[in-house]
C-alpha positions in Angstrom: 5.6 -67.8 -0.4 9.3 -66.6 -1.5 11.7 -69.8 -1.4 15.0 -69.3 0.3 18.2 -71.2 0.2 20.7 -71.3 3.5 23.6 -73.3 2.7 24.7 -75.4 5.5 27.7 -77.9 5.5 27.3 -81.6 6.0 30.0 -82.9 7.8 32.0 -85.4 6.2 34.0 -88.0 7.7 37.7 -87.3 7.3 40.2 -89.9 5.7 42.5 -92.1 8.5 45.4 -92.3 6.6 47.4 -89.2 6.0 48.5 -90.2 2.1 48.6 -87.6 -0.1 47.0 -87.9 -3.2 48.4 -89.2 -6.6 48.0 -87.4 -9.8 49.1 -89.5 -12.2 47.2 -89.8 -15.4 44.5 -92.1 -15.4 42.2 -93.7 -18.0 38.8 -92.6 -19.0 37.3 -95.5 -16.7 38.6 -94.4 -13.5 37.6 -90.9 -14.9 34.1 -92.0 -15.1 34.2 -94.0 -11.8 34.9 -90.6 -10.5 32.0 -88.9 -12.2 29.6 -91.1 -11.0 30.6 -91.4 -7.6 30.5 -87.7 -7.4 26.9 -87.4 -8.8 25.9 -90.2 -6.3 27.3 -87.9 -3.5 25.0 -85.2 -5.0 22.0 -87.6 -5.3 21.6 -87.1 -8.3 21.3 -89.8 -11.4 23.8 -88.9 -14.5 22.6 -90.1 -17.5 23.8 -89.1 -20.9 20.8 -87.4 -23.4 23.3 -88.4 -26.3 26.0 -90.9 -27.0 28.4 -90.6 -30.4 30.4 -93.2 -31.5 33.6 -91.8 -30.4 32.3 -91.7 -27.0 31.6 -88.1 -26.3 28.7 -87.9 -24.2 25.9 -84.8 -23.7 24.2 -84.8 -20.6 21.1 -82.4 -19.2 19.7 -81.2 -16.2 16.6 -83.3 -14.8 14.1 -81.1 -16.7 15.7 -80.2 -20.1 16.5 -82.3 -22.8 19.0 -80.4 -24.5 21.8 -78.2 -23.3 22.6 -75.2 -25.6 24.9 -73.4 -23.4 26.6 -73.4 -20.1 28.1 -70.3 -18.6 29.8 -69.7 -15.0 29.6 -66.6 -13.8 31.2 -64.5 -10.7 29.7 -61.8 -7.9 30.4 -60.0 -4.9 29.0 -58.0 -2.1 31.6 -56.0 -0.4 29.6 -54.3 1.5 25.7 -55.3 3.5 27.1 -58.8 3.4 24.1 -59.8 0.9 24.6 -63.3 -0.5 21.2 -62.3 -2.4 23.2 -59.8 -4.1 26.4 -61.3 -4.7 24.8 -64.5 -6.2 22.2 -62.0 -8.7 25.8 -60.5 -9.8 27.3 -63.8 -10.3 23.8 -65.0 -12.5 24.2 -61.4 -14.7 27.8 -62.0 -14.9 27.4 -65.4 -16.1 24.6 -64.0 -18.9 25.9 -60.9 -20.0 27.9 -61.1 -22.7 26.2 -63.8 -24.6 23.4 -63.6 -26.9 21.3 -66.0 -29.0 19.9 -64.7 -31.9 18.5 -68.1 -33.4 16.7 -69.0 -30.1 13.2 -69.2 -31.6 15.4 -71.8 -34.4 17.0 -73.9 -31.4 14.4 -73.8 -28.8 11.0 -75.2 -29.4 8.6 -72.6 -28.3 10.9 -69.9 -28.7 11.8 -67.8 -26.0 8.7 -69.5 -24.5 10.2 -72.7 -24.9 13.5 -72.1 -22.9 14.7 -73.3 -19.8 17.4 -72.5 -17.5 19.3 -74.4 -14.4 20.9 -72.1 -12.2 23.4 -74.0 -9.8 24.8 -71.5 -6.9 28.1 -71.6 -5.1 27.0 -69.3 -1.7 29.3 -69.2 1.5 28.4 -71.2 4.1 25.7 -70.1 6.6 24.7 -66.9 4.2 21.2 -67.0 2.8 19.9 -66.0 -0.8 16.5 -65.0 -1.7 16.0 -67.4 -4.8 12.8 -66.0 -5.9 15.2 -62.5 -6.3 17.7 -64.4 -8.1 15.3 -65.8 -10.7 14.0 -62.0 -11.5 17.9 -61.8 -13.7 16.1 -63.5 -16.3 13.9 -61.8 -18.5 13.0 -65.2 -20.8 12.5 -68.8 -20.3 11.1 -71.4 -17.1 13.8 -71.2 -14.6 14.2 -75.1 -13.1 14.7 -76.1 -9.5 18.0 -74.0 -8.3 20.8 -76.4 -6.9 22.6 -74.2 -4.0 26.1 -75.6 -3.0 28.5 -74.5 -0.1 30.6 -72.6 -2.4 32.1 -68.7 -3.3 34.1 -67.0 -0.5 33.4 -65.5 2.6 36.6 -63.2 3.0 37.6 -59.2 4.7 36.9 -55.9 3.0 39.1 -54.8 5.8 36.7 -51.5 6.4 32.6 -51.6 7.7 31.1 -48.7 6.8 27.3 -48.4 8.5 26.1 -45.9 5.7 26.6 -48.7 3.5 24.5 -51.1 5.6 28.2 -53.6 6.6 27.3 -54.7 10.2 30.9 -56.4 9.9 34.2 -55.8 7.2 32.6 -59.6 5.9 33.3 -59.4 1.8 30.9 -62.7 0.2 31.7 -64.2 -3.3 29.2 -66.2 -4.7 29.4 -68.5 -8.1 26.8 -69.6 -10.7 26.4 -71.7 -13.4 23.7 -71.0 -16.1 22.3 -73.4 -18.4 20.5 -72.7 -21.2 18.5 -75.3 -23.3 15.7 -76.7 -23.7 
């Protein structure tokens, strides 16, 4: 059974007042207030895998234990208006120019070992073929994909049918790749 992903939006009740926000500098509590009222938005629990002394704090995916990397990455379809494809661009774009040659040092298991979160940015009402998506990845277990509203729908201005466009649509998507373990 392939798993697919439609991103929908969830509407959201609007402010009353008409304020404009202040961007003043702020301390690192209200910083973290932010934080974790954001995650609670998303459902989901942050809770740091390490804590220094100076207060920097290293957190992971549900899944991983350790981060090594994090990379964002861009992709388009101009033409077919294929989220499939645009986010599969975004993932190699994201990958592509980094490499880890001590993997089987860091990771525990090697390339065996290795895990990656994929977190998608797709314009509303387009669907992506997630099991597609994960065949960018050559190594490691790819986690539970987290697919946001997110990229751009936008105009290529020209639909060509030999090029499969049914419209001039133009969708951007974004991705975030983790690495760890």
């Amino acid at each position: 059974m392939r798993a697919f992903a439609r991103v929908l939006v969830v509407a959201r009740r609007r402010p009353t007042s008409r304020a404009r926000p202040s961007f003043s500098s702020s301390s690192s509590s209200s910083r973290g207030r932010r934080c974790a009222r954001a995650a609670n938005e998303r459902g989901a629990e942050r809770k740091p895998v390490l804590e220094y002394d100076d207060g920097v704090r290293v957190y992971a995916p549900t899944g991983m234990t350790r981060v090594l990397f994090s990379e964002c990455g861009f992709g388009a379809d101009q033409h077919g208006q294929d989220a499939t494809k645009a986010a599969m661009r975004a993932c190699r774009n994201a990958i592509e120019f980094n490499s880890i040659p001590s993997v089987r040092e860091l990771v525990p298991g090697g390339y065996d070992g290795m895990k990656l979160h994929l977190h998608l940015g797709v314009p509303e009402g387009c669907t992506v073929d997630l099991d597609t998506v994960k065949t960018v990845f050559p190594y490691g277990t790819i986690l539970p994909i987290a697919v946001d509203v997110g990229g751009l729908k936008t105009r290529s201005w020209i639909s060509i049918p030999a090029r499969e466009d049914s419209c001039d649509d133009f969708l951007v998507c974004v991705a975030n790749v983790s690495v760890g373990y």
